[in-house]
N, C-alpha and C positions, 0 to 999 in steps of 0.2 A: 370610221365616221359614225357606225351604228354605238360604239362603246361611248365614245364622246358626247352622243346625244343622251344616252342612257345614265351617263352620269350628270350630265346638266340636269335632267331628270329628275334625278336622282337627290342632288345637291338642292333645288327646288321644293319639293316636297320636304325633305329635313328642316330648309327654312318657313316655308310653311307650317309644319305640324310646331316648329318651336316658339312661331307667334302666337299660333293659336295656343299653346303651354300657358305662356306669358300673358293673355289674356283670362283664361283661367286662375289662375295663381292670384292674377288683381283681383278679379270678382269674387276670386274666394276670401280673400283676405280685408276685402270690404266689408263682406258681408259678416264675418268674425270679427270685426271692429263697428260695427254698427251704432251700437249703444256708444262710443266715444263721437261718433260724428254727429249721434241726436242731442248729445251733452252739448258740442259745439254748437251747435242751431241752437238750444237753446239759451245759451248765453249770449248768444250771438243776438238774437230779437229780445231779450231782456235789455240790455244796454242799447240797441233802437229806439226801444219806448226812452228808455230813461235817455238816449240823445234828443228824442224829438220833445218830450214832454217838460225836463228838468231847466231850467235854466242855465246858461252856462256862465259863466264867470269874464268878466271882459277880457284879461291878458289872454286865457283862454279859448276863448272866443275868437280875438283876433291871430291869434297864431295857424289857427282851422281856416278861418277866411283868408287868408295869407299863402298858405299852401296849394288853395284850392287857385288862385290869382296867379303864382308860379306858375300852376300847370299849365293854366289858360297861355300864360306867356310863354311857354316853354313848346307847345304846341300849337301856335294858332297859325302859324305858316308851314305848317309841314304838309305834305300831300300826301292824300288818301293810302298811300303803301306806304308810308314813312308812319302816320299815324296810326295803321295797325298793327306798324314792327313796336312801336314805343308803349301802348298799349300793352301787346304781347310782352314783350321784356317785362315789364313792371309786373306784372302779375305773375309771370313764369318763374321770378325771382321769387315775390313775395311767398308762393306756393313753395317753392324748394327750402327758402328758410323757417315755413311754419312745419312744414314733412322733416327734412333733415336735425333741422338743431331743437327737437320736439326732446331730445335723449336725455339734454339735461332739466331732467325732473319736469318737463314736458311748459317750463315758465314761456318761454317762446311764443307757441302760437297760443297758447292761453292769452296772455296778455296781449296779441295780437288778434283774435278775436271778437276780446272788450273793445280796442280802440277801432275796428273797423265797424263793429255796431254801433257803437257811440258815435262814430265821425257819419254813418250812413244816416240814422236817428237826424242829428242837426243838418244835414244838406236836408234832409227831407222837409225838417222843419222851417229852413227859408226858403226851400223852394215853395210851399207853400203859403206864407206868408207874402210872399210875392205874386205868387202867377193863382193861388186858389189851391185847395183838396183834388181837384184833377188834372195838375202836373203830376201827382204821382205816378198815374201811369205810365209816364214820356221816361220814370225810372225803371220801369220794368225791364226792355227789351234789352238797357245795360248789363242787367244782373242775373238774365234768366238761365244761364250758361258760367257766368263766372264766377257766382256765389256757389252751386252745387262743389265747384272748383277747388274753390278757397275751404267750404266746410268739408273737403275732405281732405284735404294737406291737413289743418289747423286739428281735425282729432285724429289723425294718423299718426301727426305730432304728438297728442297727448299720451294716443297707448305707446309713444315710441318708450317713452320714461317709463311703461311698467314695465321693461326689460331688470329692473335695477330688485324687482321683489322675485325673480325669480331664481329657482337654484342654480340651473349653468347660467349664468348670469351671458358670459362671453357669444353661448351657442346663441341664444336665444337674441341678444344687441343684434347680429349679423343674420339670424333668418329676419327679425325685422323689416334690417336694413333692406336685405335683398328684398321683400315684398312690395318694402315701400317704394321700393325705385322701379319695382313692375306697375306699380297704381301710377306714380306719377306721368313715367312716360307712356302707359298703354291707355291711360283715361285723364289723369289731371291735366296733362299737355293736350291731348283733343280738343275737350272740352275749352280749353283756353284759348287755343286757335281761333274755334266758331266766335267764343266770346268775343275775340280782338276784331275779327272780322266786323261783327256785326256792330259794337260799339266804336269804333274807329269809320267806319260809314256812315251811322246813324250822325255821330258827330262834326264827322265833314262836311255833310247836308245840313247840318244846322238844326237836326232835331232835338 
């Protein structure tokens, strides 16, 4: 009985000390990818201004308002746990394909960057246009968990692609890979969580 507890114990602790590893490893490898995530933020709010301020083009324009009408349709009868599963998904996805397919030459979440600042940029802009300059803040409480989110998928993406200038080219793809999938699931998916939580509520209340 004494050996059996000893090794539950035992086994315990190893899983412990290995999360805590795995948490490590993300925050280090954040932290050595830094300057690709501030790259991203700032492309990211360059193309906000240029959403909110540029005009957009009609075809264009309605294809944005179109999507944005989908979603409304697509979720306006869901209930409040169904609306944070759907939420979550959309963005647990978008995060995995801006982090993972970042490898080739990093086009991926680059150009998903541009189109989510640009698409953020114009919602800002009618929502304003409509409801006043302080609707802006009713976007805040959407984005304050799921942007950190997203600009760290979208330049983890980007340094994914500088596996390609270095000499083991092969070694270097695969420590990536493996850091990346410790950021994803030990922070990008938390982070996402609260996000869905909290925009998936906010939404069902009708804020």
């Amino acid at each position: 009985m004494g050996n059996k507890k000893k090794q539950k114990n035992s086994v315990g602790k190893e899983f412990k000390s290995s999360i805590e590893r795995q948490y490590e490893i993300a925050f280090e490898y954040l932290k050595e990818s830094r300057n690709f995530i501030y790259f991203t933020i700032a492309v990211f709010f360059l193309f906000v201004l240029l959403g909110f301020f540029v005009p957009v083009p009609e075809p264009f324009r309605s294809q944005i308002l179109n999507y944005f009408e989908s979603l409304v349709v697509r979720t306006k009868d869901l209930g409040i746990m169904d609306l944070i599963a759907f939420i979550f998904s959309n963005n647990a996805t978008s995060g995995f394909a801006g982090l993972f397919f970042g490898f080739v030459f990093g086009i991926f979440p680059f150009f998903s960057t541009i189109l989510n600042g640009f698409v953020l940029g114009f919602a800002s802009n009618v929502s304003v246009s409509k409801d006043g300059i302080l609707s802006l803040w009713r976007l805040l409480p959407h984005g304050i968990f799921e942007l950190p989110a997203i600009f760290i998928s979208f330049g983890l993406g980007i340094k994914f692609s500088t596996f390609i200038f270095a000499k083991r080219k092969w070694k270097t793809f695969l420590g990536f890979l493996e850091k990346s999938a410790s950021v994803y699931f030990f922070v990008v998916l938390p982070l996402l969580v609260i996000a869905a939580i909290i925009e998936g509520t906010l939404i069902f209340l009708g804020i």
